[in-house]
N, C-alpha and C positions, 0 to 999 in steps of 0.2 A: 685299426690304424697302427701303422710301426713308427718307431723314430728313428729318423736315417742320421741325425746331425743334430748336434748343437756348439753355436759359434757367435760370437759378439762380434765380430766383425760384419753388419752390416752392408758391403761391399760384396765381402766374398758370397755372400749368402744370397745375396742377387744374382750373380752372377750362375753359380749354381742353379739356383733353381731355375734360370733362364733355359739354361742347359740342358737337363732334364727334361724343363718341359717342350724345349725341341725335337727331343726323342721319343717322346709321347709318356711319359711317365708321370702320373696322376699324383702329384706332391701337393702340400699345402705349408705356408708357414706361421707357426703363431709365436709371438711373445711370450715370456714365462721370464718376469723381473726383467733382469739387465742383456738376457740371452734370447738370442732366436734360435728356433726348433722346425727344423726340416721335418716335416709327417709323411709317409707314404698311405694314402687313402685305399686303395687297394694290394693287398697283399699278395697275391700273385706276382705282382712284378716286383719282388722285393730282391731275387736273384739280380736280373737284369738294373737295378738301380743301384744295387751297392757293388757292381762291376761300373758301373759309368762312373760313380763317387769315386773309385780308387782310381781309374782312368785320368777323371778330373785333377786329384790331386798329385798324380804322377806326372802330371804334361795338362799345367795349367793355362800354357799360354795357347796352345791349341785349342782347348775348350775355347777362352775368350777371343780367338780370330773364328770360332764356326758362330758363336753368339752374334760378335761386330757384324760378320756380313752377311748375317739375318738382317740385322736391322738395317747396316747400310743398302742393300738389294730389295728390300721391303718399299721402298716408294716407287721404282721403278716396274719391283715388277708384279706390285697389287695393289687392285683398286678397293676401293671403300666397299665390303659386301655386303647387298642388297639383305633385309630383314628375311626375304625368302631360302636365299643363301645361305644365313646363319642358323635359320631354322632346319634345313636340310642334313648343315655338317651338327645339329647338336644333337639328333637323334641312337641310340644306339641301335643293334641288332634288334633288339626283343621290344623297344621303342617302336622303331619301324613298321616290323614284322606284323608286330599287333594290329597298328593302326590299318597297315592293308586289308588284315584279316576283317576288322570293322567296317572299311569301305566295301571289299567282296559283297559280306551279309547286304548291307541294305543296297547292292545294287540287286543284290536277288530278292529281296522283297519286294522289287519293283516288278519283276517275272511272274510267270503260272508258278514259280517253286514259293512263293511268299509262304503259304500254308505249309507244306515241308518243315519248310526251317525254324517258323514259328512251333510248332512241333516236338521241333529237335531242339530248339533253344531256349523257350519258354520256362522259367523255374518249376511246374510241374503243373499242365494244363489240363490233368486228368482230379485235379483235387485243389481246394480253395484249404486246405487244414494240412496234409500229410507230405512230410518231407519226404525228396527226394532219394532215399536212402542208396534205392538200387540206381538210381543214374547220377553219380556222385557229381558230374558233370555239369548238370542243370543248377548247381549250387553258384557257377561260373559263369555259363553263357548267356545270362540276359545282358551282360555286360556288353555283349556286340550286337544285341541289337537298338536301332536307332530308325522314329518315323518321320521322320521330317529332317526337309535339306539344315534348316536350322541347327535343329536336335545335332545332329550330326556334324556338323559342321564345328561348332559351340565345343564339343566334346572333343572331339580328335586334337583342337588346336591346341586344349586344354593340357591333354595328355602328354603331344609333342612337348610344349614347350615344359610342363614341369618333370613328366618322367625323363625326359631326355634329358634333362640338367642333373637329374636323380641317379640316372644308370651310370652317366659319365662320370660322377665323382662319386657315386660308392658302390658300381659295377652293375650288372645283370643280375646277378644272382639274388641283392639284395631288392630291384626292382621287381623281380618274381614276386620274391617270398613279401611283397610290399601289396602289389597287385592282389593277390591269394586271399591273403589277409581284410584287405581293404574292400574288396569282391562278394566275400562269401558274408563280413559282417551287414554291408549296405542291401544284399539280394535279399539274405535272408530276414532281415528286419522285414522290408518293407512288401516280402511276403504273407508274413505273418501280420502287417496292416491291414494292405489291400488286397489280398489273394494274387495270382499267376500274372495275370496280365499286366505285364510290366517291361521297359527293358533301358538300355542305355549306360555308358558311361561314366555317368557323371556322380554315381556316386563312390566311384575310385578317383575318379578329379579331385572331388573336395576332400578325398582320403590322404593323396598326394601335397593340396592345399595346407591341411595339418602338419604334416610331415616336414614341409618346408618352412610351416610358419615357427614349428618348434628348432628343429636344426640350425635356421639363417636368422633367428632370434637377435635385432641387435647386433648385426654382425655383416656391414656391404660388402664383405668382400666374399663372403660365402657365395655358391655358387649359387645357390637356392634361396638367397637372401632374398624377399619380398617386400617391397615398401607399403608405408602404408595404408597409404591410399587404396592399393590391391587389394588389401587385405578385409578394409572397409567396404571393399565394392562387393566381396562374393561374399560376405556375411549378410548384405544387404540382399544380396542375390536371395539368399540362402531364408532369410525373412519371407521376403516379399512373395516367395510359392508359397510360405502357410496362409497369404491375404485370400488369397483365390482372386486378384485382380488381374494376373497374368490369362492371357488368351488361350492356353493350352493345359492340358494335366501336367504335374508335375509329382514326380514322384518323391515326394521331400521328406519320407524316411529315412530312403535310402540315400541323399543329400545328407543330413545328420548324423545317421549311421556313420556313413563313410569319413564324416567330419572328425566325429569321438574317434574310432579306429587308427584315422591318421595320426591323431595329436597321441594314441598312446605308440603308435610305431615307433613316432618323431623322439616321443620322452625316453622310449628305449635302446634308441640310435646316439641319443644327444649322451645317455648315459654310457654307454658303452665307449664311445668318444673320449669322454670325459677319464674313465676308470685305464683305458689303454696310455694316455697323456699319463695319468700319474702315474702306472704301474713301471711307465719307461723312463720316468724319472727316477723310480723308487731304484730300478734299477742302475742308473745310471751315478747314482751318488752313494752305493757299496762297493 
């Protein structure tokens, strides 16, 4: 994270980041004492934000007539958008991308290719002990696969709705290397439980689930902020597979796995957060 601003002026500070975020630029603002602090969340667009800042402050009353007739053009010309809606525009690229890749696989497990893919995707179907070494691969792909409309179902929605909230405010790259992470700790655990046969999702869900439960800690306005009733319900979740009362297998190492993985992604995000806010202060008061 950068610091683009800091300003007491409450007013102006709205108005800006109105601004900004008309233009698509990923800001956030926190308090710190008596001053508010404009954050850029992605640094790539750190060029294009501090050309709209100077913009801004050169020809402020233009800024505030493209803001006004947002908002005054806003009742006429949008309606309330349907939760489908919302879920479609929060996705990113590699959000998306994924999730199709997930739907593809298990429409072809429904085909004569089922055995193939299982195959190719399986964490390593020729040994219940020996890692993958040579198909570095298999350390990934049980991730996509899914046996049941449920299974499937359950997971994708999961993904959308927290990686997409994830990729948008701290980009792609960091969703990758989140996935990766969160992927290769849940597979390979609950390999080394139950041998190969295994696959699904869901233990980068509850990887994601960490991840957001440490970042949006305390915090509604974060994007990733989770209340906590959510939080109580997939810990419950997350119980109730060790009962064996659930009608289906469950793979609830890789559930755990995935779980621990997230909350140190989250501690390392929330740290790094943390260290960029003071380093820009530190800067900013030599």
């Amino acid at each position: 994270m950068k610091k683009l601003l800091t300003t007491r002026n409450a007013d102006e500070m709205a108005l800006l980041y109105a601004y900004l975020q008309r233009h698509n630029v990923p800001v956030t603002v926190s308090e710190h004492g008596d001053e508010l602090e404009l954050w850029l969340t992605v640094s790539s667009y750190q060029a294009h934000a501090k050309s709209l800042i100077q913009a801004f402050k050169e020809n402020p009353e233009l800024a505030t007539a493209e803001v006004l007739e947002d908002i005054q053009s806003e009742p006429q010309a949008q309606r309330p958008q349907s939760f489908l809606q919302q879920l479609l525009q929060q996705a990113g690229w590699f959000t998306a991308g994924y999730a199709v890749v997930v739907i593809l696989t298990f429409i072809g497990l429904l085909t004569p290719l089922a055995e193939s893919i299982l195959g190719a995707f399986l964490f390593n179907p020729d040994s219940f002990e020996a890692m993958p070494w040579a198909q570095p691969w298999r350390f990934f792909t049980p991730a996509l696969l899914h046996f049941s409309v449920l299974h499937i179902v359950f997971n994708v929605f999961w993904w959308w709705y927290l990686g997409g909230r994830f990729e948008r405010y701290y980009g792609s790259k960091w969703l990758i290397l989140a996935f990766l992470f969160c992927a290769l700790a849940s597979n390979t655990s609950q390999f080394i439980e139950s041998g190969p046969y295994f696959g699904g999702l869901s233990g980068v869900v509850y990887g994601l689930f960490g991840i957001a439960t440490v970042v949006g800690w305390q915090n509604p306005r974060h994007p990733l902020f989770l209340p906590n009733g959510l939080i109580i319900f997939m810990l419950v979740w997350l119980v109730i597979g060790y009962t064996g009362l659930l009608w289906v297998n469950i793979a609830n190492t890789a559930h755990t796995a995935g779980l621990i993985s997230g909350l140190l992604v989250g501690a390392g995000i929330r740290a790094l957060t943390l260290y960029g806010q003071n380093s820009g202060r530190k800067e900013d008061s030599q």
